[in-house]
C-alpha positions as CSV (number, residue, x, y, z in Angstrom):
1,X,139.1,30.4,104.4
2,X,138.5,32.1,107.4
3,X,138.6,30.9,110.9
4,X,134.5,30.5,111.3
5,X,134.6,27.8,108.6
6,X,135.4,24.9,110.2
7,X,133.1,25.3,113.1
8,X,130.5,25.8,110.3
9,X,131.2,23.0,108.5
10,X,129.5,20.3,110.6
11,X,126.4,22.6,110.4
12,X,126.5,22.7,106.5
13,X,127.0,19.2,106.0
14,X,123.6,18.1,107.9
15,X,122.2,21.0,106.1
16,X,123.4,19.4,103.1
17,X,122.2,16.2,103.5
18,X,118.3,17.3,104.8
19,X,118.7,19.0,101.2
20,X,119.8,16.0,99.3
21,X,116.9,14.0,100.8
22,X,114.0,17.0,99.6
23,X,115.6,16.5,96.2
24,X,117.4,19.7,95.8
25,X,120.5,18.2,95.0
26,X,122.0,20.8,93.0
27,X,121.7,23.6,96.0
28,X,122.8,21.1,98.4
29,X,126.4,21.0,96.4
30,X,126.5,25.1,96.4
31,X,126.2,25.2,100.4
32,X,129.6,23.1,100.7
33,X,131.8,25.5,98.9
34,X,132.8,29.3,100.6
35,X,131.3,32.8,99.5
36,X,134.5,34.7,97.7
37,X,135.1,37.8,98.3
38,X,133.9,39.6,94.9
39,X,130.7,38.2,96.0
40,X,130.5,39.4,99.3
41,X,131.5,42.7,97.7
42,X,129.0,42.7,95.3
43,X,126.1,41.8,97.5
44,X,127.0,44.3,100.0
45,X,126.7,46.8,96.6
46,X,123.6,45.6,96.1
47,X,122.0,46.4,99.6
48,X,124.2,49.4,99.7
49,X,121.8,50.5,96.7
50,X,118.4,49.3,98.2
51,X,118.7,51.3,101.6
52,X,119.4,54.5,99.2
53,X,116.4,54.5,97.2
54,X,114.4,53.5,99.7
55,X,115.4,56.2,102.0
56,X,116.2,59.4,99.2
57,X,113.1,61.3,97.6
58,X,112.1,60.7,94.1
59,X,114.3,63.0,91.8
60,X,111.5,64.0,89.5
61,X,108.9,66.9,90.3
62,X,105.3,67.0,88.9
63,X,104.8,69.8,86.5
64,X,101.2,70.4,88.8
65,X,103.4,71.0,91.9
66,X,101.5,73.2,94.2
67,X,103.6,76.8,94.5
68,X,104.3,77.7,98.2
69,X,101.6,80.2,100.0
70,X,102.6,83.4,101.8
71,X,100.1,84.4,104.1
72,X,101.8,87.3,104.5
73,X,99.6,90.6,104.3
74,X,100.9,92.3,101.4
75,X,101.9,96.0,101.4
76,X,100.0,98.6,99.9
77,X,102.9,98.8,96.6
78,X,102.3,94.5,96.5
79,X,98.2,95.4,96.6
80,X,98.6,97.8,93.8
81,X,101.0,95.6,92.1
82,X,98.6,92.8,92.3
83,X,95.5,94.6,90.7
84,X,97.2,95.2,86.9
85,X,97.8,91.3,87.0
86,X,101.0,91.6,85.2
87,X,103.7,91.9,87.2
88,X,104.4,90.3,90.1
89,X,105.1,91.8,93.6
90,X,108.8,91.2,93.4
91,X,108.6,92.8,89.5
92,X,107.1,95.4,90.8
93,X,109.7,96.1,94.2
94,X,112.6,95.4,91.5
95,X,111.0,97.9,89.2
96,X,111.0,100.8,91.7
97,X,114.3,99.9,93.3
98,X,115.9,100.3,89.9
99,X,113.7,103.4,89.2
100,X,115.0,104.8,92.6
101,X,118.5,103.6,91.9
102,X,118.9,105.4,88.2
103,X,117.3,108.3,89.5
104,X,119.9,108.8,92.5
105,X,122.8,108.2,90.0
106,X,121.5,110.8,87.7
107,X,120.9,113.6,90.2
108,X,117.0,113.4,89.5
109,X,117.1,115.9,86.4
110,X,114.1,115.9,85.4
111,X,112.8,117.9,82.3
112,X,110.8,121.4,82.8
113,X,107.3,120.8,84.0
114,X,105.0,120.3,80.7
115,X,101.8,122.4,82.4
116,X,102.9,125.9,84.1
117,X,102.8,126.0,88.2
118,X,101.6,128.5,89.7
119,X,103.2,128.9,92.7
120,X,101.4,129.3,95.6
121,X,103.8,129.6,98.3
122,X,103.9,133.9,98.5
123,X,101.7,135.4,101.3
124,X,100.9,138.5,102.4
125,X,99.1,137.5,105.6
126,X,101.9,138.2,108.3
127,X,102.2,133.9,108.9
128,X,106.1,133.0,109.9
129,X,107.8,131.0,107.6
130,X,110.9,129.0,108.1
131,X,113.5,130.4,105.8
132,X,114.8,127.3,104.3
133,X,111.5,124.9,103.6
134,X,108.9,127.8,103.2
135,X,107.2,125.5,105.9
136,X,104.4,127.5,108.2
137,X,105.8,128.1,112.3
138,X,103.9,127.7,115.4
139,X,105.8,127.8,118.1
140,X,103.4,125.8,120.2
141,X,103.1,123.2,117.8
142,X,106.8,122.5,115.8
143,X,105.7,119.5,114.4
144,X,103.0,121.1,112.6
145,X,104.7,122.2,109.5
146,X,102.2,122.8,106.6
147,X,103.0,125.6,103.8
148,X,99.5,126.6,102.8
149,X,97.9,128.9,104.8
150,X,93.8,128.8,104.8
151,X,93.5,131.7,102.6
152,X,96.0,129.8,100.2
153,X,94.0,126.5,100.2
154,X,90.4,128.2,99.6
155,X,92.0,130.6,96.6
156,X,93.1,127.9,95.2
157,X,90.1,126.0,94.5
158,X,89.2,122.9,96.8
159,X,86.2,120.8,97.9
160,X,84.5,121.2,94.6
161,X,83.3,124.5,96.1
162,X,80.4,123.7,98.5
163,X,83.3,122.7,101.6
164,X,80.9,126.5,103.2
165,X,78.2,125.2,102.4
166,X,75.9,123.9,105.5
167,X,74.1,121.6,102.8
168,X,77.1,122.0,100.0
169,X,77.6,118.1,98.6
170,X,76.3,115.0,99.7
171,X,74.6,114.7,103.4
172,X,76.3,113.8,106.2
173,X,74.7,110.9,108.8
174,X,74.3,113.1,111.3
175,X,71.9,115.1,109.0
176,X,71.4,117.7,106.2
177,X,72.7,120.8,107.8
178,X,76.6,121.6,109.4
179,X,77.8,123.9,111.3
180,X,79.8,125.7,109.1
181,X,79.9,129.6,107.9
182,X,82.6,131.6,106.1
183,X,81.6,134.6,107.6
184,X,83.7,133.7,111.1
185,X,86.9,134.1,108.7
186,X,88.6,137.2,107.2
187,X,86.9,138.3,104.4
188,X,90.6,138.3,102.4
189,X,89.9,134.7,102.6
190,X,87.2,134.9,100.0
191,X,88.3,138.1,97.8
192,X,88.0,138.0,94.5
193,X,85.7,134.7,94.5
194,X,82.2,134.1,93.4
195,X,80.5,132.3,96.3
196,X,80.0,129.1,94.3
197,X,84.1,128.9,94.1
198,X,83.1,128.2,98.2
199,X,80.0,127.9,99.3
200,X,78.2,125.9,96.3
201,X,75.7,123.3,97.1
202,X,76.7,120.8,94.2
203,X,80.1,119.3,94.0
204,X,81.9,120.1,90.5
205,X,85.4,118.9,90.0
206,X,86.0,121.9,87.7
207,X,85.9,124.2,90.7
208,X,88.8,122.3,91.9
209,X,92.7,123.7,90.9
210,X,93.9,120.6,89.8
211,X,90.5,120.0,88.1
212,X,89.6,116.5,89.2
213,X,87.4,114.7,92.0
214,X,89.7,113.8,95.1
215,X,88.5,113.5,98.5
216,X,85.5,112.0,100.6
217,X,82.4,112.8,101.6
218,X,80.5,114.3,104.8
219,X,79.1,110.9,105.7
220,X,82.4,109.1,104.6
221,X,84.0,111.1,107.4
222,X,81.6,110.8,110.2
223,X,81.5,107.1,109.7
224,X,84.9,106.3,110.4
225,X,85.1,108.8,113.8
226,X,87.3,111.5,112.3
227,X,85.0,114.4,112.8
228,X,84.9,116.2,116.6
229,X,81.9,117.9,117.3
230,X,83.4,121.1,117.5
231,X,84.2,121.3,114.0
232,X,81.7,119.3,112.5
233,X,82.8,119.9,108.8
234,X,86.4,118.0,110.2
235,X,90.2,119.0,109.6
236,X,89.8,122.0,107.3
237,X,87.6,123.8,109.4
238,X,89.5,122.5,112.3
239,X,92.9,124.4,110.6
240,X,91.2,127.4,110.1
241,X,90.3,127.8,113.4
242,X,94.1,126.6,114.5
243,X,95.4,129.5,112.5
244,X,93.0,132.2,113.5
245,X,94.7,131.7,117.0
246,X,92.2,129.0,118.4
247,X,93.5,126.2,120.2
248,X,91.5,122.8,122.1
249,X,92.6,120.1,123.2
250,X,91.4,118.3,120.0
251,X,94.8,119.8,118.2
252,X,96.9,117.0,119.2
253,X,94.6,114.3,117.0
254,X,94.5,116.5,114.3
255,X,98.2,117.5,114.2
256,X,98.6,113.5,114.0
257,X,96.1,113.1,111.0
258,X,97.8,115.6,109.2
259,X,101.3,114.5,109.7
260,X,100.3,111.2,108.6
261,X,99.4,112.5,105.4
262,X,102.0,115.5,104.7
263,X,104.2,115.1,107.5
264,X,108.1,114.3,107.2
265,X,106.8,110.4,106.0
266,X,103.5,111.4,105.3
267,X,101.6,108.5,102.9
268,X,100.6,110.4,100.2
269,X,103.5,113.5,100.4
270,X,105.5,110.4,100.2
271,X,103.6,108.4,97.0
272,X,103.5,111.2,95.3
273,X,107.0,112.3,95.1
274,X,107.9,108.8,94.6
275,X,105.7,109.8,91.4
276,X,107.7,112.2,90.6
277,X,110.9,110.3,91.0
278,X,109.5,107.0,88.9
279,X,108.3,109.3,86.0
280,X,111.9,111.4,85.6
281,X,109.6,114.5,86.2
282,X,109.6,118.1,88.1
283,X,108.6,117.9,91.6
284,X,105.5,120.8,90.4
285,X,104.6,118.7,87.2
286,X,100.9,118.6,87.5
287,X,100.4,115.9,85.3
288,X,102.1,113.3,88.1
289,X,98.9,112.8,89.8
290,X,96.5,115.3,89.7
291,X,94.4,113.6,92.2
292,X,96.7,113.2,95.2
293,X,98.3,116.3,94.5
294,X,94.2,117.9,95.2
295,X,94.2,116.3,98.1
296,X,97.2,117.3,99.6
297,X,96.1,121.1,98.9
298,X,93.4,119.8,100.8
299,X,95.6,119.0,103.7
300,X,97.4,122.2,103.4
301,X,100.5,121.0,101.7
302,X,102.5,121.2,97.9
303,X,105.5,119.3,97.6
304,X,108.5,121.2,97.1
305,X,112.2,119.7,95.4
306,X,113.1,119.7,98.8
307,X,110.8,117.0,99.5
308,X,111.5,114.7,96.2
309,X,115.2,114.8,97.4
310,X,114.3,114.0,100.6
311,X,112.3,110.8,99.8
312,X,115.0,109.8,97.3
313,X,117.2,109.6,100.4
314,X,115.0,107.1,102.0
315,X,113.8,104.7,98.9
């Protein structure tokens, strides 16, 4: 018994008796004798337990749990991976790391190109070259490091053939007609092609090297602010002029365009030898994506092995 009892007994006793006189007889005995210690044990289990599951979280999930939203703006590989609707954004990342990884391990070795190249690179034009990258030098402009001369680009076959064309494709905003002749350029520029290889005024894709559509239109271009009025038919014309010896103060935007496009990490020099990487195949493979590969001949660029390696660095 512990030492509280005795002082509790006097207590329990009136406490009995009230009971004894409401007719609970049988609870009134229980009050007279002391709680053991298993008890005490045992109720203290019991609360122990209560105060547990009232404060713990249930430990079953409903199957119609609501996943977790990123509102994260996805990249432009989670955008693309989100259009085929069957791969995730993480499948896809996974799929190109492991891609990337196998490719690095093997020495990127891929198979000879299934369509012939023809290369493009050879000039006769007197342009300065750097010796290792076959990249075009200005001195006054470094940075600016395409490897297609004009000539190059307008042999090759590009803007479906109407880019000389004051009314060749669709209209611009500004109107019908644009300032823009051949006949300011060397006339080497053109040899040996029939003027609707240049100056058409219908778009066809077949006039094109790699023999698909790829690019924008006049109005396109006005309407998001990347044509300067002093070359109203935008960067080509803009290049031509660059190379002829030209120079504005307008070169510093256009240098920018271009090098985000073919530059060191240019977007689409970058996609498309990622291309090349994914599909095991040779850097000059024109099947890898005809259409980005017409656009960077647009932008006075080819990828070279050079460049695949490069990116592989980086990836």
């Amino acid at each position: 018994m512990s030492e509280y009892e005795p002082k509790r007994a006097p207590n329990t006793a009136v406490n009995a008796g009230r009971m004894k006189a409401m007719g609970v007889a049988k609870a009134a005995v229980g009050l007279g004798k002391p709680i053991g210690k298993k008890a005490v044990a045992a109720r203290k289990n019991v609360a122990a337990a209560a105060a547990a599951a009232a404060s713990s979280e249930p430990t079953r999930k409903s199957a119609r749990a609501v996943p977790k939203v990123s509102y994260k703006e996805p990249s432009a590989t989670e955008f693309e991976a989100g259009l085929g609707g069957t791969k995730t954004c993480d499948d896809k990342k996974a799929s190109e790391k492991a891609a990337a990884s196998s490719a690095s391990r093997g020495g990127y070795k891929p198979s000879a190109p299934k369509i012939p190249f023809a290369a493009s690179l050879d000039s006769a034009d007197g342009s300065v070259r750097d010796s290792e990258t076959g990249a075009l030098k200005f001195k006054d402009h470094p940075s600016f490091t395409p490897n297609l001369t004009p000539k190059q680009v307008i042999q090759a076959g590009t803007w479906g053939g109407v880019y000389f064309n004051p009314r060749g494709g669709k209209a611009g905003i500004k109107g019908r007609d644009v300032q823009v002749t051949h006949a300011e350029f060397p006339s080497d520029w053109f040899a040996g092609l029939k003027t609707d290889q240049y100056a058409a005024r219908r778009y066809q894709h077949t006039r094109n090297k790699y023999l698909v559509k790829a690019g924008q239109d006049q109005a396109f271009w006005e309407q998001h602010g990347w044509i300067n009025d002093q070359d109203p038919r935008g960067w080509f014309q803009w290049y031509c002029r660059f190379f002829a010896g030209r120079r504005t103060e307008d070169d510093a935007r256009q240098i920018a365009r271009w090098s985000g496009v073919a530059g060191a990490k240019g977007r689409w020099k970058t996609n498309l030898c990622k291309k090349c990487v994914f599909a095991n195949k040779c850097f000059d493979d024109v099947s890898v994506s005809p259409v980005i590969r017409q656009t960077m001949l647009h932008w006075a660029y080819e990828i070279t092995e050079r460049d695949v390696v490069e990116v592989m660095k980086r990836m």
